[in-house]
KOLDODO-426075 format. One line per 2 residues: for each residue z, x, y of N, C-alpha, C. Coordinates in Angstrom, 2 decimals, padded with zeros to 5 digits. Example, Ala and Ser with C-alpha at 12.3 -4.5 7.8 and 13.67 -1.06 7.14 Angstrom:
# KOLDODO-426075
007.80:013.19:-005.69:007.80:012.30:-004.50:007.80:013.20:-003.30 ~ 007.08:012.85:-002.25:007.14:013.67:-001.06:007.87:012.90:000.03
# end
This chain:
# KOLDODO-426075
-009.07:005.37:025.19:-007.92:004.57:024.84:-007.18:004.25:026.14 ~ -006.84:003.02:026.28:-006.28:002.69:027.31:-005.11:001.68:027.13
-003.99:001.64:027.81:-002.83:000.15:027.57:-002.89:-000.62:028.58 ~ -003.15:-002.16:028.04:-002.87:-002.95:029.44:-001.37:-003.47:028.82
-000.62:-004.03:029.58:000.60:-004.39:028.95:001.27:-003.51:027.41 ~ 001.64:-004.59:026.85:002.08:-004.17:025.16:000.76:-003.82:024.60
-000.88:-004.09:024.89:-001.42:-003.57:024.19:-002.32:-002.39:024.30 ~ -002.61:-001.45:023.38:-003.62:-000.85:023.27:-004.71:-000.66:022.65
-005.69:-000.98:023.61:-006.95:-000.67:023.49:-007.88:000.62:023.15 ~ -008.40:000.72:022.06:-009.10:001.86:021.48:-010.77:001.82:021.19
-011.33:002.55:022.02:-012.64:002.50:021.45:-013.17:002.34:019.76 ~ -014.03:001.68:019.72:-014.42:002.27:018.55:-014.70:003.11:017.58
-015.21:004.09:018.59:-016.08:005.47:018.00:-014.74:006.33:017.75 ~ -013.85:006.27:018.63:-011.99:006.84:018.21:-011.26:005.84:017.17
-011.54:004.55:016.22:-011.12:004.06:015.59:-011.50:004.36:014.19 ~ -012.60:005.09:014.09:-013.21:004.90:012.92:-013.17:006.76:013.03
-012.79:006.80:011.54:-013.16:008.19:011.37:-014.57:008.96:010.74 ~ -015.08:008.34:010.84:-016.41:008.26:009.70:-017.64:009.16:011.04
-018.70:010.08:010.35:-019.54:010.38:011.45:-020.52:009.45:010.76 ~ -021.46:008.92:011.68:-022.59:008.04:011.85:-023.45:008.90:012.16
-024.35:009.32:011.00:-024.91:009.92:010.76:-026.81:009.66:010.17 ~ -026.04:008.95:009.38:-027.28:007.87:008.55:-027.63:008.50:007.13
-027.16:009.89:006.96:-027.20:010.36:005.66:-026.96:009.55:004.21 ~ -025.62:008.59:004.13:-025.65:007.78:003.40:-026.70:006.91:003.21
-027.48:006.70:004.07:-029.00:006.02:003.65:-029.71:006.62:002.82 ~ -030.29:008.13:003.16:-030.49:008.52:002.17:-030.61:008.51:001.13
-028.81:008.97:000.93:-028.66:008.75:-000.80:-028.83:007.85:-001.45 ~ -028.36:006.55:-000.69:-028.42:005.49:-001.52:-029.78:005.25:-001.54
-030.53:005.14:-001.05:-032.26:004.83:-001.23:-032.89:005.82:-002.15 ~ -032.39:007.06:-001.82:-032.74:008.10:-003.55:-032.55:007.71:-004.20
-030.89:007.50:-004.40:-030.66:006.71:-005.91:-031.42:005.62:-006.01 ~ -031.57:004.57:-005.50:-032.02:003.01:-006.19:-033.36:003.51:-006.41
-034.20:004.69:-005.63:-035.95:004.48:-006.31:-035.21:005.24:-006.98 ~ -034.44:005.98:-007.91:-034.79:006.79:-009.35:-034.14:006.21:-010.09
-033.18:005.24:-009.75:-032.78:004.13:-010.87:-033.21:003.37:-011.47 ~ -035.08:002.77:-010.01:-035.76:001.85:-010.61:-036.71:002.56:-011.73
-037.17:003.97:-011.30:-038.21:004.71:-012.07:-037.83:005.13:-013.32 ~ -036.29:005.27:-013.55:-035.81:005.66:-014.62:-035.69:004.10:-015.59
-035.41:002.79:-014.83:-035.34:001.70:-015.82:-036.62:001.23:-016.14 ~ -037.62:002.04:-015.29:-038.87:001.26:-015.75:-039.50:002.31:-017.17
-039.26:003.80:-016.51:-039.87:004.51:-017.68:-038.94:003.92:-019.38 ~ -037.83:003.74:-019.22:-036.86:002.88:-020.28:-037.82:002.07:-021.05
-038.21:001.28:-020.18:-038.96:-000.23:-020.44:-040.40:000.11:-021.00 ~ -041.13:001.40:-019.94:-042.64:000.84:-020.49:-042.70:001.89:-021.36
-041.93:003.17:-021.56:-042.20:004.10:-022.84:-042.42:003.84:-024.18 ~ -041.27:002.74:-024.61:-041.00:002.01:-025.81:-042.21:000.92:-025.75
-042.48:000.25:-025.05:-043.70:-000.79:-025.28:-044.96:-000.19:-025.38 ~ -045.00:000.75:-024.91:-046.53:001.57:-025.17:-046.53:002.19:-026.65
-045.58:003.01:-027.10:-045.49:003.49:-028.33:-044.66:003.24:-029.25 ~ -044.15:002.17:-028.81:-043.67:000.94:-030.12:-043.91:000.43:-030.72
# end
């Protein structure tokens, strides 16, 4: 962090509180394949033994 005049300047990585990590990838990519596997078993359970 630095001031030139009235302003100050802040890095990024000190602006954001968040760690960058990549974990949230993860999850979200777990979830969407078992969301798709769960809407498909939905779909083809009932058409097979319907």
């Amino acid at each position: 962090m630095h001031k030139e005049g009235d302003e100050i300047h802040i890095e990024d990585d000190d602006a954001t509180a968040a760690v960058k990590t990549g974990a949230m990838r993860w999850v979200l990519g777990i979830s969407l394949a078992a969301a798709v596997i769960a809407m498909t078993l939905v779909w083809v359970i009932p058409a097979l033994y319907g």
